[in-house]
N, C-alpha and C positions, 0 to 999 in steps of 0.2 A: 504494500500500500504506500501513498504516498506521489511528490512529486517527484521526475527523474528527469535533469536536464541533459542534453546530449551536445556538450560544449565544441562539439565538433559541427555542429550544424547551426550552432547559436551565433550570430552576426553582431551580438551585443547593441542593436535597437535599445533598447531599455523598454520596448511595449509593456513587458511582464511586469517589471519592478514598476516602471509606473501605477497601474491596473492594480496591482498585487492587496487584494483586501485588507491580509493580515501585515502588509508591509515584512514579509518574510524573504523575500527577492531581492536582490541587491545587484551592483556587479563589480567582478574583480576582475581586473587586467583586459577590460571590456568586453568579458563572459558572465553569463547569468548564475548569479549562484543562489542554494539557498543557505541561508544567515540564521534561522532560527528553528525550531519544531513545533509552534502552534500555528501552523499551517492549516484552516480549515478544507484542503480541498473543495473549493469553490470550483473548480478546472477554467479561472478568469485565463491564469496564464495560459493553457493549452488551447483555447480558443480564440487566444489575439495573436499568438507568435506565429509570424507570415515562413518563417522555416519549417516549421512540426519540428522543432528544437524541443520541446516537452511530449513527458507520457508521464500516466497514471496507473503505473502495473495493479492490479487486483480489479478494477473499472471494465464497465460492458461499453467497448468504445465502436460498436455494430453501428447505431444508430447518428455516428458523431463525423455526417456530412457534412457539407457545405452550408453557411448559414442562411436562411431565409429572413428575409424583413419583414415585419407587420404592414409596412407602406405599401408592401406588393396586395394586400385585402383595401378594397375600396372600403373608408371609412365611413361611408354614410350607409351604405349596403351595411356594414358590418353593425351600426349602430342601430337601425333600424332595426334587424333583426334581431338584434339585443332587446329590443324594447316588443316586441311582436311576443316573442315565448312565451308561453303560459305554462303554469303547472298542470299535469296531466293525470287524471283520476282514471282516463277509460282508454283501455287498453286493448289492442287486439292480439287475438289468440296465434301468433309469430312469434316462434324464436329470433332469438338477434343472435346473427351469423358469427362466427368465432374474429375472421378477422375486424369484424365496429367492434366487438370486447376488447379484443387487445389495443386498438386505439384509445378509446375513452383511458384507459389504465395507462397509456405511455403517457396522456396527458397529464393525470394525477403527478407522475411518476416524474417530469419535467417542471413541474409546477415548481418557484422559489419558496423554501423552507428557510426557518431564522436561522443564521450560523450555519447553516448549508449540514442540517442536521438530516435531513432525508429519511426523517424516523414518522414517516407516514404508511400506513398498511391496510390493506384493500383484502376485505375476505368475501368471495362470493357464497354467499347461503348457498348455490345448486341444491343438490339429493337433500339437504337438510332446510328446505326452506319452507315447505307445508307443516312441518314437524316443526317447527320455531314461531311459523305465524299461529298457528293453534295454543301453542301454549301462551302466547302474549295475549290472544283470542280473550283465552281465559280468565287472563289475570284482569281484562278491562271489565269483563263480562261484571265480576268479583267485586270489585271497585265500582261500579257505574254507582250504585245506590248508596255507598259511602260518600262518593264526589259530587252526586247530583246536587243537593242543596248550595251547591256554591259555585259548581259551574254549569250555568246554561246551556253548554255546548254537549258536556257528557252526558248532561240529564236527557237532551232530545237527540242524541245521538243513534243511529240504528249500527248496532256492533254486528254485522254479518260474518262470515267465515271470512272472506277477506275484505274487512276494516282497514286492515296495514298494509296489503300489499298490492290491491285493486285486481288480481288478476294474473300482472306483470310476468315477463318470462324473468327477469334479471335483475336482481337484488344488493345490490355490494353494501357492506358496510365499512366507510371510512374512519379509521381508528389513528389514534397516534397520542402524544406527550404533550402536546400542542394544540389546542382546540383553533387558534389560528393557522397554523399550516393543514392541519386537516381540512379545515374552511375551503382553506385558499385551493386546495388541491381539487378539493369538489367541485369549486366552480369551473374550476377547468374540464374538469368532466362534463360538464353538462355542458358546456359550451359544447365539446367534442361530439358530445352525444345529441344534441341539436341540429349540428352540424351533417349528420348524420340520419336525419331524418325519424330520428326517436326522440322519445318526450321520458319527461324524467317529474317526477315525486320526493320531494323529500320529505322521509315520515318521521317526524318529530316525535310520533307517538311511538315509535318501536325503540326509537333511542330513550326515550323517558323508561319503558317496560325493561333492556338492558340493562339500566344503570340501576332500575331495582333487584331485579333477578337472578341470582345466582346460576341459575339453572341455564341462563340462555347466557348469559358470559360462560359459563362453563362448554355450551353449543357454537359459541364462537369463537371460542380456545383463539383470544387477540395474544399479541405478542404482550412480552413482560412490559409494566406500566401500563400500557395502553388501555384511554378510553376510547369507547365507540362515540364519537363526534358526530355523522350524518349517517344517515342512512338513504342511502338511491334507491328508488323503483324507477327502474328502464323497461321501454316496451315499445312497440310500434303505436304511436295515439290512435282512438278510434275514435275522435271528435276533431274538427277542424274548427276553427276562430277565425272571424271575416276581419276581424278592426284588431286595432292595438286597444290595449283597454286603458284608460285615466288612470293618472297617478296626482297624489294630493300637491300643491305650490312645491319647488324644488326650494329645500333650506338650505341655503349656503353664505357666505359672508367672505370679507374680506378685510384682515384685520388691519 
């Protein structure tokens, strides 16, 4: 693991140490070196140095092409569409084909983490996902008549067999140490997965039944620390929306 300079190919630019988040880059004898060990592998340096003077041995360096610019997406197309998405309740009965899975996941998986911690984790329910939504089923079912007097929503609630999952072929739950980088990672997915002609759910209420449950953290055997942050329902939509819908005055300021 780690950075590895190849002072034979390094032209001593300075791109790196410029860049170099941790200021751990330096140069001597106008070769790049590094100077310290709290290096966060960020990979800034490997993807500005115009030699390939750096590598990351231990890194899946498959997908570490050429860079693309956001400028190359029309920003009004792209904002628009941003604003067009809706949450999606109804779902049709189509799997989502392996390679949109693996996109929506590279997207997470690219998504920026604090200190380039990368400690975000994606479990897909699959074979265990009617056996998970039943048992959360349950626990609402349990709860409705406890919660009803204080909340309106659970009191007229219709809890069916899928409450939490609508139906959906494809489930992930987004976990990690970091309720912000998990955030952040989701939103990338769902971009990805918008993108892609699927509509996506996020069920708040399966993360709420999680973080009570033992049972179902135990069915989602997360990595050490990790909580379950978001929960995706993906699927093909079986409702289409003509209009963008209203959003309340935009608050913003300028100090």
């Amino acid at each position: 693991m780690g950075i590895q300079i190849d002072r034979s190919k390094c032209i001593g630019c300075g791109l790196c140490a410029k860049d170099c988040v941790s200021g751990v880059i330096g140069l001597n004898n106008d070769k790049a070196v590094m100077n310290a060990s709290h290096c966060i592998e960020c990979g800034h340096c490997y993807a500005i140095c115009p030699e390939q003077a750096v590598s990351m041995p231990g890194y899946d360096m498959a997908d570490c092409g050429n860079v693309v610019s956001m400028e190359e997406i029309d920003s009004n197309t792209l904002l628009a569409a941003m604003k067009s998405r809706r949450t999606i309740r109804q779902f049709k009965k189509l799997p989502i084909e392996q390679e949109k899975l693996d996109m929506i996941l590279q997207a997470g998986r690219y998504c920026p983490t604090g200190t380039n911690a990368q400690n975000v984790a994606y479990t897909i329910l699959g074979s265990k996902q009617e056996e998970i939504e039943a048992h959360c089923i349950q626990l609402f079912r349990k709860g409705q008549k406890i919660a009803s007097p204080v909340s309106r929503f659970v009191r007229n609630a219709n809890i069916d067999d899928q409450f939490l999952f609508k139906g959906a072929p494809l489930v992930i739950v987004v976990s990690g140490t970091s309720a912000v980088d998990a955030s952040l990672a989701s939103s990338y997915m769902e971009l990805m997965a918008e993108s892609l002609g699927l509509g996506v759910l996020y069920s708040g209420f399966f993360v709420a039944a999680a973080r009570l449950s033992g049972k179902v953290r135990k069915l989602l055997s997360l990595p050490p620390k990790h909580k379950p942050i978001t929960c995706m329902v993906i699927g093909y939509p079986d409702v289409r929306y003509q209009r963008i819908a209203p959003r309340k005055p935009l608050k913003a300021k300028t100090l």
